[in-house]
DRENNUBA-17609 format. One record per residue (C-alpha): residue number from 1; chain; x, y, z. Coordinates in steps of 0.5 Angstrom, whole numbers, plus 500, padded with zeros to 3 digits. Each point is the difference from the previous one (the first is absolute). Layout:
N
<guza><i>NUM</i><ch>A</ch><px>X</px><py>Y</py><pz>Z</pz></guza>
...
% end
This chain:
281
<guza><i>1</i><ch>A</ch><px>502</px><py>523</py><pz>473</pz></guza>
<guza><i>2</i><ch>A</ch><px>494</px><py>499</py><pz>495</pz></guza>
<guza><i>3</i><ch>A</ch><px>497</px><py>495</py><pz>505</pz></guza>
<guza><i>4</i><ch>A</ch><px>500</px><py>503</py><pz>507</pz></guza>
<guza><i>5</i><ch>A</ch><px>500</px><py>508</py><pz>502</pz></guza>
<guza><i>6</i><ch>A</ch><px>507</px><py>502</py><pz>504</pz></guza>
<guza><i>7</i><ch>A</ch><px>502</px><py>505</py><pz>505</pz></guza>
<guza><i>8</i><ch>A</ch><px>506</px><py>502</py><pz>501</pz></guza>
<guza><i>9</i><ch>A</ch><px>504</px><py>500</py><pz>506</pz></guza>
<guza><i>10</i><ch>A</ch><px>508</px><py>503</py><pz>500</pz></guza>
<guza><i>11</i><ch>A</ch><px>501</px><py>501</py><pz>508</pz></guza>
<guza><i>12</i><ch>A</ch><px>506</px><py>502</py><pz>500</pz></guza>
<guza><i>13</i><ch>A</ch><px>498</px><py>506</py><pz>494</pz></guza>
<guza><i>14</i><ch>A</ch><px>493</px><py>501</py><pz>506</pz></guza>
<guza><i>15</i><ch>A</ch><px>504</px><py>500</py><pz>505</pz></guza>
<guza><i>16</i><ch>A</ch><px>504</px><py>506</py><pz>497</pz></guza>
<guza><i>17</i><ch>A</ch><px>507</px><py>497</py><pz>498</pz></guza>
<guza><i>18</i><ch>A</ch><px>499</px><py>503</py><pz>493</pz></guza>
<guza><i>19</i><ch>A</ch><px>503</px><py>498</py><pz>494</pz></guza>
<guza><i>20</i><ch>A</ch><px>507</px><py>499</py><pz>498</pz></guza>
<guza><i>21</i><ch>A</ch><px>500</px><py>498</py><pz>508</pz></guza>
<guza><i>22</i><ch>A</ch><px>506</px><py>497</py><pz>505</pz></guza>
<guza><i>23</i><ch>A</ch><px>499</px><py>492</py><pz>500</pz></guza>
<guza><i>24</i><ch>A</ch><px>498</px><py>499</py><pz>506</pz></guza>
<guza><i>25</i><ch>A</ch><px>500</px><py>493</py><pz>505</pz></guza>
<guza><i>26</i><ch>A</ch><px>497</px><py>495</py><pz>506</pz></guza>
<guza><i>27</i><ch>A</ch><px>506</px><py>501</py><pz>504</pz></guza>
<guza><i>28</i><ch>A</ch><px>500</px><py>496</py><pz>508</pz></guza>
<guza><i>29</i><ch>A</ch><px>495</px><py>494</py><pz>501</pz></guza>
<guza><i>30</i><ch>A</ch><px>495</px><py>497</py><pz>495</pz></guza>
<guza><i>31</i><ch>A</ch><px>495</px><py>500</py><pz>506</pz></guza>
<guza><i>32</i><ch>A</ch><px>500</px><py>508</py><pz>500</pz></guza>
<guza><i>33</i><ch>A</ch><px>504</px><py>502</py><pz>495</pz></guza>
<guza><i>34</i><ch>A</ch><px>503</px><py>507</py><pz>499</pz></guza>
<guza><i>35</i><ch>A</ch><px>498</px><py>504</py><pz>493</pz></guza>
<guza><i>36</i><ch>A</ch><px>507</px><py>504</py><pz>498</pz></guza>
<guza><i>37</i><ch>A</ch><px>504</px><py>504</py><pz>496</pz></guza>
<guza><i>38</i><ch>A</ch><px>506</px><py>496</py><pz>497</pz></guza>
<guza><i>39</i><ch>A</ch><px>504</px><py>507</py><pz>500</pz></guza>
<guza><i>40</i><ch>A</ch><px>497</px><py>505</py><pz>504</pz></guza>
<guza><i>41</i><ch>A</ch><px>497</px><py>495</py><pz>506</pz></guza>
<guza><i>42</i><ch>A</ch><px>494</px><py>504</py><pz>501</pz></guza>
<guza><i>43</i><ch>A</ch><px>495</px><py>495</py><pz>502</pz></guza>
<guza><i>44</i><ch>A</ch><px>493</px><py>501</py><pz>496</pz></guza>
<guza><i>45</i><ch>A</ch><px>496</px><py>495</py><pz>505</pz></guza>
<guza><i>46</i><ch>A</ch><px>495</px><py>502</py><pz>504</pz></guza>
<guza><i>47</i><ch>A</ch><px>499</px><py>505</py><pz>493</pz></guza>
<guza><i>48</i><ch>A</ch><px>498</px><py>493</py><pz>497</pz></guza>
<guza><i>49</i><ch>A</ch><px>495</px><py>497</py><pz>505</pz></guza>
<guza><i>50</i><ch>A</ch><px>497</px><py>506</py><pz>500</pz></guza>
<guza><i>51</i><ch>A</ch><px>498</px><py>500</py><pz>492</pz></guza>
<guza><i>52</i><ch>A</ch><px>499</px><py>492</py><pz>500</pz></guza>
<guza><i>53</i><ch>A</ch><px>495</px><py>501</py><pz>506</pz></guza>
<guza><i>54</i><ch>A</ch><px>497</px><py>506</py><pz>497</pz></guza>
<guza><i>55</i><ch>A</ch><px>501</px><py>497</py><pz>493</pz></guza>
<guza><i>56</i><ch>A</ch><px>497</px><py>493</py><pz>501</pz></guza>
<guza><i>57</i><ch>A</ch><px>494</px><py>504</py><pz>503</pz></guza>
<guza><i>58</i><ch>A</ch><px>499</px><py>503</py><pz>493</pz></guza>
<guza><i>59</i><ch>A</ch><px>500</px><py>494</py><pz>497</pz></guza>
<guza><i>60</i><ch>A</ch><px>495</px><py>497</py><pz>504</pz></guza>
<guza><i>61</i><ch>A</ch><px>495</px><py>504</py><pz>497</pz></guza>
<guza><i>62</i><ch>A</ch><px>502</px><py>498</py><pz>493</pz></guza>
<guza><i>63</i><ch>A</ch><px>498</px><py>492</py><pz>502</pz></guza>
<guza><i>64</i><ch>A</ch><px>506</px><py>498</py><pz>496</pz></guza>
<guza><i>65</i><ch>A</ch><px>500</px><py>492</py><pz>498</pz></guza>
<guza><i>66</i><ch>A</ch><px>508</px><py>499</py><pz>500</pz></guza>
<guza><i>67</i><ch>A</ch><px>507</px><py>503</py><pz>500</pz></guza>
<guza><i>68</i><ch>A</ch><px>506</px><py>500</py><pz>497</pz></guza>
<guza><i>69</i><ch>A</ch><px>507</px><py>502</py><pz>503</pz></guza>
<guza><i>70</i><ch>A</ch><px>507</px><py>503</py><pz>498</pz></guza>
<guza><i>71</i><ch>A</ch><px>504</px><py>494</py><pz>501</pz></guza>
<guza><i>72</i><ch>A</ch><px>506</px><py>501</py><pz>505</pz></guza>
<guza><i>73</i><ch>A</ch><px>497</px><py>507</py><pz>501</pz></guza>
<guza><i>74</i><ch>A</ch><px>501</px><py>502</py><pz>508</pz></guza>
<guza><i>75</i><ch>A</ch><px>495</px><py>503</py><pz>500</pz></guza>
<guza><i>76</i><ch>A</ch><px>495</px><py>496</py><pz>496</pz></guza>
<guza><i>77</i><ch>A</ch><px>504</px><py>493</py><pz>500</pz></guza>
<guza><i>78</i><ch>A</ch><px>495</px><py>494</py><pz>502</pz></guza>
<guza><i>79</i><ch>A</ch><px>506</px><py>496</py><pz>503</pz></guza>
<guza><i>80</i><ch>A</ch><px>508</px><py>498</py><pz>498</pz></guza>
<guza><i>81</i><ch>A</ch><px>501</px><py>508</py><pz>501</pz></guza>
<guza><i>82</i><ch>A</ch><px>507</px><py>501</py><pz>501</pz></guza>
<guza><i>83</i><ch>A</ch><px>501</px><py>502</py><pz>508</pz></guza>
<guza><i>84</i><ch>A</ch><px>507</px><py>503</py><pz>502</pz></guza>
<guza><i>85</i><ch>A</ch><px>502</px><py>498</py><pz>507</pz></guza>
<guza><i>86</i><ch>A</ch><px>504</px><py>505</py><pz>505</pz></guza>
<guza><i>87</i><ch>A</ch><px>505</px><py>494</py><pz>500</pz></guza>
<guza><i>88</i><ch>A</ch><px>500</px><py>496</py><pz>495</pz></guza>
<guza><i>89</i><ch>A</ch><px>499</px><py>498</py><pz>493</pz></guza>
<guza><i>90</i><ch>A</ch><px>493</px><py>502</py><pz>497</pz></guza>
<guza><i>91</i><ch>A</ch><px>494</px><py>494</py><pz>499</pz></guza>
<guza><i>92</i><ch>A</ch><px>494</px><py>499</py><pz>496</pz></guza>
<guza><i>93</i><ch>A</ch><px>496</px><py>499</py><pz>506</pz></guza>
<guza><i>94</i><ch>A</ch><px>496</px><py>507</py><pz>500</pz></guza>
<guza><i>95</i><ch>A</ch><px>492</px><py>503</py><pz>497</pz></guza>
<guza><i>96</i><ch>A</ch><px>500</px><py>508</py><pz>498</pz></guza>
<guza><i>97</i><ch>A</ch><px>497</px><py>504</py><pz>504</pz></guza>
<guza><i>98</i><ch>A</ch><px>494</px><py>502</py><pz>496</pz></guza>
<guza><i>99</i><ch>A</ch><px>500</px><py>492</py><pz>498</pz></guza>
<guza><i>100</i><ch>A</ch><px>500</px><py>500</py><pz>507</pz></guza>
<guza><i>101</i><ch>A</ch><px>494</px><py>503</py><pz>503</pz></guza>
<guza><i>102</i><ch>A</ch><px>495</px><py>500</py><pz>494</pz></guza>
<guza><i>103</i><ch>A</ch><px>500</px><py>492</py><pz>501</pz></guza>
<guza><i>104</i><ch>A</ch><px>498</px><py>501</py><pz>506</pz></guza>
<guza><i>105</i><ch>A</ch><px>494</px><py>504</py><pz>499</pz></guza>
<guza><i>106</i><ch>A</ch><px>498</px><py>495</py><pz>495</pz></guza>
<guza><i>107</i><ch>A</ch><px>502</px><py>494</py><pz>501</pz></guza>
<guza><i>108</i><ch>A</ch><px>496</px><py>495</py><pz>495</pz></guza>
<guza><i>109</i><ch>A</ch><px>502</px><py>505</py><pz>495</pz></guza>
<guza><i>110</i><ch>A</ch><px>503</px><py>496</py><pz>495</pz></guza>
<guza><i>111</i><ch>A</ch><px>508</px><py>503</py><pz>499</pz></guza>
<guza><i>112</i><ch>A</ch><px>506</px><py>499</py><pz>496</pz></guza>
<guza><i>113</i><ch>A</ch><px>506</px><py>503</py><pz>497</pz></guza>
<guza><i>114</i><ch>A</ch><px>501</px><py>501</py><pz>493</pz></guza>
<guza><i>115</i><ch>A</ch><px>506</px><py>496</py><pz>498</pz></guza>
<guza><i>116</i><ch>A</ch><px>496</px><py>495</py><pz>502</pz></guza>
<guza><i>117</i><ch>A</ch><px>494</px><py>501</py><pz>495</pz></guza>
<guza><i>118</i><ch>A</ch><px>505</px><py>499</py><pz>494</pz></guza>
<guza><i>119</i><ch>A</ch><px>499</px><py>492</py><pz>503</pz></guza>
<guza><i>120</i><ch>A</ch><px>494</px><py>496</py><pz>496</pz></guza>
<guza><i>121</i><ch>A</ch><px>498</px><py>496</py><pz>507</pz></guza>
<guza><i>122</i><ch>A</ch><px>501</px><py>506</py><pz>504</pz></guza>
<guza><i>123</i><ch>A</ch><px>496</px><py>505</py><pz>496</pz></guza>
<guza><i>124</i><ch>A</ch><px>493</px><py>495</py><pz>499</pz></guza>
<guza><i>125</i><ch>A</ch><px>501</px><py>499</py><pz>508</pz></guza>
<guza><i>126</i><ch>A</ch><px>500</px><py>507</py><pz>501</pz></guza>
<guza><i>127</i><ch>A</ch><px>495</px><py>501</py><pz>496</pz></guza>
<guza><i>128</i><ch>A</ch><px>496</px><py>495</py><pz>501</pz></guza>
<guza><i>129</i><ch>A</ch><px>500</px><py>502</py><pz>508</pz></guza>
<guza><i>130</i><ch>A</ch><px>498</px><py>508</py><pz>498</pz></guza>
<guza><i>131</i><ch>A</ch><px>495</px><py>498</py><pz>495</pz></guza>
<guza><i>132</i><ch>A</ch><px>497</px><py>495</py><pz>506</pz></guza>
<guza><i>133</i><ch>A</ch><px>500</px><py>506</py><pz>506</pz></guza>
<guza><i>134</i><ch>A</ch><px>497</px><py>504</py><pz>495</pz></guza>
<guza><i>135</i><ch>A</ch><px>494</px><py>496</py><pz>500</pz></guza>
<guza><i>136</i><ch>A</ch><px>501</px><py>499</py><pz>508</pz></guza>
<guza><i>137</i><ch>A</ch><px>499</px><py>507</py><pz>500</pz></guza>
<guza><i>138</i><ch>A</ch><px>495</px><py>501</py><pz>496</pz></guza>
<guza><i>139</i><ch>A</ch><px>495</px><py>495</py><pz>504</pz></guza>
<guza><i>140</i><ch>A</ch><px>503</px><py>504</py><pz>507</pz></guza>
<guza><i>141</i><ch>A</ch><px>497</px><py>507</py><pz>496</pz></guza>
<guza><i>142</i><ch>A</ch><px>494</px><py>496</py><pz>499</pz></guza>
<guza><i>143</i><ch>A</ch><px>500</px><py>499</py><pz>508</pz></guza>
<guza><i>144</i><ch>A</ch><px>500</px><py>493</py><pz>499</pz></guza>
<guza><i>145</i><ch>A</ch><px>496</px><py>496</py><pz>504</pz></guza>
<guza><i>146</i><ch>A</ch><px>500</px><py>491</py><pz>501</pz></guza>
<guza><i>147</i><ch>A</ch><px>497</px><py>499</py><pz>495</pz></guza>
<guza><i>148</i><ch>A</ch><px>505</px><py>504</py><pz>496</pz></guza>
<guza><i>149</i><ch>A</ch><px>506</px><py>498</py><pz>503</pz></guza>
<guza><i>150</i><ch>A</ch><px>497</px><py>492</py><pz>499</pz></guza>
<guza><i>151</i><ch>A</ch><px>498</px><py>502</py><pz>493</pz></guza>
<guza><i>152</i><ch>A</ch><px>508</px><py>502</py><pz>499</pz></guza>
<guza><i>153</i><ch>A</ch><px>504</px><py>495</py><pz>503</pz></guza>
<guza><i>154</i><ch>A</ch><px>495</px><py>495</py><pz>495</pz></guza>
<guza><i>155</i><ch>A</ch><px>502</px><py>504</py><pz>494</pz></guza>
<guza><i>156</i><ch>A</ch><px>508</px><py>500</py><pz>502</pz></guza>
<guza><i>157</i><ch>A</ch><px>500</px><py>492</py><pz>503</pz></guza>
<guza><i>158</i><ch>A</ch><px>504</px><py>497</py><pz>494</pz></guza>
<guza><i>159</i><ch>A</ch><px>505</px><py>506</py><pz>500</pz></guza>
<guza><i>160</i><ch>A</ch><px>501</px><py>500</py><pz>507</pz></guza>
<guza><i>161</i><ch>A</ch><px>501</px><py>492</py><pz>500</pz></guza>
<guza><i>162</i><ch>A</ch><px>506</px><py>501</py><pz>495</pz></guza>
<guza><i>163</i><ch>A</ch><px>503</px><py>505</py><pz>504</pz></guza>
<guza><i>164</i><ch>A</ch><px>500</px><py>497</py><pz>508</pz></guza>
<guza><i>165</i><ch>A</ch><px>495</px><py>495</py><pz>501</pz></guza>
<guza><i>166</i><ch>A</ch><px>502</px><py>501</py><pz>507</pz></guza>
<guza><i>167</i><ch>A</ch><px>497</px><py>507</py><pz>499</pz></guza>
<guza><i>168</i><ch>A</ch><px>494</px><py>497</py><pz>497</pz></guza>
<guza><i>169</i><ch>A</ch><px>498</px><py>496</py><pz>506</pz></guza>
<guza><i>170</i><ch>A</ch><px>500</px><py>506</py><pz>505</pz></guza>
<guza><i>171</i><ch>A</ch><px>497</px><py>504</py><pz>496</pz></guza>
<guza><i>172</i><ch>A</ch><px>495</px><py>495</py><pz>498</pz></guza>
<guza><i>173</i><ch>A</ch><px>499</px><py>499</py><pz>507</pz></guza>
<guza><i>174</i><ch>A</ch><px>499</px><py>508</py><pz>501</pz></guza>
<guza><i>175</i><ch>A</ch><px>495</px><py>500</py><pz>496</pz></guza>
<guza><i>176</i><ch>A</ch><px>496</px><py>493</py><pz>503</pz></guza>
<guza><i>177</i><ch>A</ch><px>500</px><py>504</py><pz>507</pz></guza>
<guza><i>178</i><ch>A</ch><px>498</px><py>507</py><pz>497</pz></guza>
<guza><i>179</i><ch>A</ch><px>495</px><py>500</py><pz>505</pz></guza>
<guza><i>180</i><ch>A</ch><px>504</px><py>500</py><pz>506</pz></guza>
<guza><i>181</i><ch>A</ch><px>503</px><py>507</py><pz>497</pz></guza>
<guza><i>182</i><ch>A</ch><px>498</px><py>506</py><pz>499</pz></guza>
<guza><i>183</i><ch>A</ch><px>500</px><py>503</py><pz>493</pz></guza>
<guza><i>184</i><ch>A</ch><px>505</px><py>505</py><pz>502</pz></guza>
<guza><i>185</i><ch>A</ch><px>504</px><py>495</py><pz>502</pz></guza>
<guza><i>186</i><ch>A</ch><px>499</px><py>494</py><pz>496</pz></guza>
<guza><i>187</i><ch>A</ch><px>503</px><py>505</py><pz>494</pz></guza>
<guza><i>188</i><ch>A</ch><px>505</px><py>502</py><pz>504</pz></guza>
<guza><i>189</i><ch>A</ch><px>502</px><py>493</py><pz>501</pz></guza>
<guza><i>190</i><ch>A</ch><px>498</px><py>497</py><pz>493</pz></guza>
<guza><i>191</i><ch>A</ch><px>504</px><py>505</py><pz>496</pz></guza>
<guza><i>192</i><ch>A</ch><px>507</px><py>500</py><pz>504</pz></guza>
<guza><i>193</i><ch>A</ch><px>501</px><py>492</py><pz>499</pz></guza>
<guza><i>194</i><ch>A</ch><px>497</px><py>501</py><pz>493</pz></guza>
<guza><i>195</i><ch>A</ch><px>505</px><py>504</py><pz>498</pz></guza>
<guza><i>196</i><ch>A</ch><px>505</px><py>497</py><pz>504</pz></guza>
<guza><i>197</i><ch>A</ch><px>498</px><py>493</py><pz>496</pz></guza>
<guza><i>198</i><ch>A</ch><px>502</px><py>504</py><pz>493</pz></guza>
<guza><i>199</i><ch>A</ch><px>506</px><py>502</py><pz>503</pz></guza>
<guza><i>200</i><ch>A</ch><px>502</px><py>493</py><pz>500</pz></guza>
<guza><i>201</i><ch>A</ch><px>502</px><py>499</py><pz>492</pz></guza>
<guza><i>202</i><ch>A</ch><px>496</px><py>494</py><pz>497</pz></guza>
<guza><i>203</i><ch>A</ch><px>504</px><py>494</py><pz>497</pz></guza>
<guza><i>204</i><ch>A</ch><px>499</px><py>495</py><pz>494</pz></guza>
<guza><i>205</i><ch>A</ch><px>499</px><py>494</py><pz>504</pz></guza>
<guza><i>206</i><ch>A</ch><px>494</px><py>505</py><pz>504</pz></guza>
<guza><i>207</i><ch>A</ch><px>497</px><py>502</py><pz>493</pz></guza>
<guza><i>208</i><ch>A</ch><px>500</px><py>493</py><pz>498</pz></guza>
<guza><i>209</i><ch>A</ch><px>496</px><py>498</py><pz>505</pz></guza>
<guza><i>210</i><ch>A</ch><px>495</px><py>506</py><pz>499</pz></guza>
<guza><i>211</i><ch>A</ch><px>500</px><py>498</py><pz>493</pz></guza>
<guza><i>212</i><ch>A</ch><px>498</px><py>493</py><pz>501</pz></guza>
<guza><i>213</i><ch>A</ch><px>495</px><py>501</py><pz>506</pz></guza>
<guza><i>214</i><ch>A</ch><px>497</px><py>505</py><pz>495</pz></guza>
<guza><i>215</i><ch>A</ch><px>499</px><py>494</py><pz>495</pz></guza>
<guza><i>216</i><ch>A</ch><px>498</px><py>496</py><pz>504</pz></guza>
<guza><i>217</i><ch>A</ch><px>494</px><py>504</py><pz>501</pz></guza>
<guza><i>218</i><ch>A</ch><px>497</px><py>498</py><pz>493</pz></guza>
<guza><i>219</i><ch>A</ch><px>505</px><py>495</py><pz>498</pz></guza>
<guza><i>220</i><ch>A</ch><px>494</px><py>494</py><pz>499</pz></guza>
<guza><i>221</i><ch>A</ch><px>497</px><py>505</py><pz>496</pz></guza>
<guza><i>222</i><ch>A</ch><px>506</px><py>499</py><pz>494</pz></guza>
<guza><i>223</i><ch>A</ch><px>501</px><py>496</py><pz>495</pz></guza>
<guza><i>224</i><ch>A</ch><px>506</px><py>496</py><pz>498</pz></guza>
<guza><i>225</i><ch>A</ch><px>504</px><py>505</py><pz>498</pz></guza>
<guza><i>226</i><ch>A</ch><px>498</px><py>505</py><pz>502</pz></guza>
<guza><i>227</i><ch>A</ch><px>502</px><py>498</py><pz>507</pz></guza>
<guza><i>228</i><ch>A</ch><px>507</px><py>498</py><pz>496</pz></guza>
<guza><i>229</i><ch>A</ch><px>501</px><py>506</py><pz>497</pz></guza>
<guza><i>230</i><ch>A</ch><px>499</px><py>504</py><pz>508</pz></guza>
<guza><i>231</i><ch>A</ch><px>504</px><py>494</py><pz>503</pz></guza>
<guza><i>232</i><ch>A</ch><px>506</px><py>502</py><pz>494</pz></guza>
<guza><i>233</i><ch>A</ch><px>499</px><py>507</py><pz>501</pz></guza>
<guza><i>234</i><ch>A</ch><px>500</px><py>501</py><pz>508</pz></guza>
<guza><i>235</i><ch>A</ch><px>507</px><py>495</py><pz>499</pz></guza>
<guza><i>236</i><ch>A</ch><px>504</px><py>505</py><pz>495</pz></guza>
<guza><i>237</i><ch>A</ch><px>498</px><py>505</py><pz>504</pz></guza>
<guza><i>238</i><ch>A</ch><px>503</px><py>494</py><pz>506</pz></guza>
<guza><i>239</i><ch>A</ch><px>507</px><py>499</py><pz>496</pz></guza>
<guza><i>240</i><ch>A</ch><px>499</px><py>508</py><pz>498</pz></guza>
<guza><i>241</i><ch>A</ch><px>499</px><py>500</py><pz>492</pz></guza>
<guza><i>242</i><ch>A</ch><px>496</px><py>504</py><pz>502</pz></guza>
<guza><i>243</i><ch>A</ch><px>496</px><py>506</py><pz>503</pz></guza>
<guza><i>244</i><ch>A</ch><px>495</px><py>500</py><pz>506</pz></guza>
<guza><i>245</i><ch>A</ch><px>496</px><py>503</py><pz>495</pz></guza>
<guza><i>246</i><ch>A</ch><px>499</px><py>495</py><pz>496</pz></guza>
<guza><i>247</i><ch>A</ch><px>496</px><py>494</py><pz>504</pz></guza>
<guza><i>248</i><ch>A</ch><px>497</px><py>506</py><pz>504</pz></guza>
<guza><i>249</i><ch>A</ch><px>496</px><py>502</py><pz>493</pz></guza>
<guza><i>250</i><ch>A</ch><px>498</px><py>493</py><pz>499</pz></guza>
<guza><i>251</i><ch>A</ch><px>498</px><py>499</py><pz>507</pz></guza>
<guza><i>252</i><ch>A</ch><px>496</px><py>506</py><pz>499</pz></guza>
<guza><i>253</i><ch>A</ch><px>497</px><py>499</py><pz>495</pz></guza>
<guza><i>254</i><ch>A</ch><px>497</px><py>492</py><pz>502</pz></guza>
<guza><i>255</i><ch>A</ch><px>497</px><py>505</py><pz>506</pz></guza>
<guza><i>256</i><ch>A</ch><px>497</px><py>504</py><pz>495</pz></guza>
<guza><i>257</i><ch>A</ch><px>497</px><py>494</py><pz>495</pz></guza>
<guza><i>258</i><ch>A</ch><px>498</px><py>497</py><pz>506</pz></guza>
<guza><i>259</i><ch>A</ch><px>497</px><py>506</py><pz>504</pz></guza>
<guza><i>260</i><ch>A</ch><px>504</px><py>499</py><pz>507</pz></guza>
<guza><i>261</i><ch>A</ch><px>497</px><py>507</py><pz>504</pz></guza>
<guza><i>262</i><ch>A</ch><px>505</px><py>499</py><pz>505</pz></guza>
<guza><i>263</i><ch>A</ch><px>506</px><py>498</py><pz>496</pz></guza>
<guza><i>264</i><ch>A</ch><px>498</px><py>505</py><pz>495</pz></guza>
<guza><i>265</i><ch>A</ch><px>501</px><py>506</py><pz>505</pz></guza>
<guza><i>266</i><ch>A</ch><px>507</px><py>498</py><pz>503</pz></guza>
<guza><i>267</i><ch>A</ch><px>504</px><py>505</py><pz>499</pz></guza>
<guza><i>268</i><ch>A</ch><px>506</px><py>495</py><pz>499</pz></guza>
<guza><i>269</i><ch>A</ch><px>496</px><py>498</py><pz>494</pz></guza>
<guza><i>270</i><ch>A</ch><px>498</px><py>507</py><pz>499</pz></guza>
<guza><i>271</i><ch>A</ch><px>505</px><py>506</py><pz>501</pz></guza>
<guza><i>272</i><ch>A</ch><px>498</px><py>507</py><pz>497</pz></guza>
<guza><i>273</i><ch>A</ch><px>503</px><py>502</py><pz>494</pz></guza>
<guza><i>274</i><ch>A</ch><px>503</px><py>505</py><pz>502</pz></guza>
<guza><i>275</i><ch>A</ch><px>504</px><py>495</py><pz>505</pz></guza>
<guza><i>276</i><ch>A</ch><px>501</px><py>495</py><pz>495</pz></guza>
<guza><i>277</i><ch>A</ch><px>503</px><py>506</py><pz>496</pz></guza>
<guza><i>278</i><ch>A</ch><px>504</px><py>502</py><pz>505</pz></guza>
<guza><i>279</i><ch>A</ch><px>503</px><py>492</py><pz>502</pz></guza>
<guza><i>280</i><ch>A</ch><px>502</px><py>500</py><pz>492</pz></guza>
<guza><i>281</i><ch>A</ch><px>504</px><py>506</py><pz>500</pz></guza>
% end
């Protein structure tokens, strides 16, 4: 909480269940499932899409950079839900209405359920990507031109390659034919496969080839051991004896030492501090 600002969001409070309420359900089919009441039956979901709408509008307005969902929640689960069929035993096969119609309105928002932040892996990801759409937001708020646009996929190319090459590749294209879009347009396309490109969670192979094209730029420019000692860190990290922070720091700091501009402004080598607090919770 030291680190971001939350808005708190009860849909089922908002709506007007209350508090103590009647546990409610999705009941009939996942597609277009039922909100109800376990006991009385009373269906609250035309209730629900009528807030969710007029909530999501709200929050709009408050350019929020990331969301975080009850777990299993009906209203706010972002998948798995429990579904309760009129035959039949229950799946977890539904999305919580609010969960639902807030996904839609925003669909490059970065989302995830709490339960699942209680993983390592799961939370730097989804911070990564938060922090990253901020930054996304921030150049649109600017009324982003080409340039800008160029200028950005530039500063995140070894991040998106640790994540999706394929994704990569497109965008790279994108930005090689800005020309034949419209500024609108261009952003509009670059923004959609750019967070679409971090959804894709990196991996240890990918952040190794990172590493060692990263290297490669100024690797005849080190000494004996100093290229020994990049080569042992970046293969402990390999092995995982140690952490990714480790030979990104030594990278960063061969970039420094040898004044690399266009290495020295890659977000990869170079996360705010508020992002890298955030990844190391």
């Amino acid at each position: 909480s030291q680190h971001v600002e939350w808005v708190p969001v009860c849909p089922e409070v908002e709506v007007g269940l209350g508090t103590p309420r009647e546990s409610i359900r999705l009941w009939g089919s996942a597609e277009s499932p039922r909100l109800v009441t376990i006991i009385t039956r009373v269906d609250h979901t035309s209730a629900m899409i009528r807030f969710s709408e007029r909530r999501v509008s709200e929050l709009e307005a408050l350019d929020l950079s990331g969301y975080v969902f009850k777990e299993g929640s009906p209203s706010c689960g972002v998948n798995g839900v429990r579904v309760y069929p009129r035959h039949g035993r229950s799946t977890r096969t539904g999305i919580g209405l609010f969960a639902r119609v807030f996904m839609k309105h925003f669909p490059l928002m970065p989302v995830q359920e709490e339960g699942r932040l209680h993983d390592p892996a799961t939370r730097e990801h989804f911070f990564e990507r938060v922090c990253s759409y901020r930054r996304w937001q921030d150049l649109v708020t600017n009324n982003g031109t080409r340039k800008a646009v160029r200028d950005f996929h530039a500063q995140h190319t070894y991040l998106l390659l640790a994540h999706s090459p394929t994704h990569y590749e497109s965008l790279d294209r994108l930005v090689r034919n800005a020309m034949r879009h419209t500024s609108a347009d261009l952003i509009r396309r670059y923004g959609t496969h750019f967070m679409k490109a971090l959804e894709v969670p990196a991996t240890g192979s990918q952040h190794i080839t990172v590493l060692h094209r990263i290297r490669a730029h100024f690797e005849n420019r080190l000494t004996s051991l100093e290229k020994q000692e990049l080569l042992r860190t970046i293969e402990a990290y390999r092995r995982g004896r140690t952490p990714l922070l480790v030979p990104l720091t030594l990278l960063k700091h061969h970039v420094r030492v040898f004044d690399i501009p266009h290495l020295q402004n890659q977000t990869y080598l170079n996360p705010n501090p508020q992002e890298l607090m955030l990844r190391n919770l």
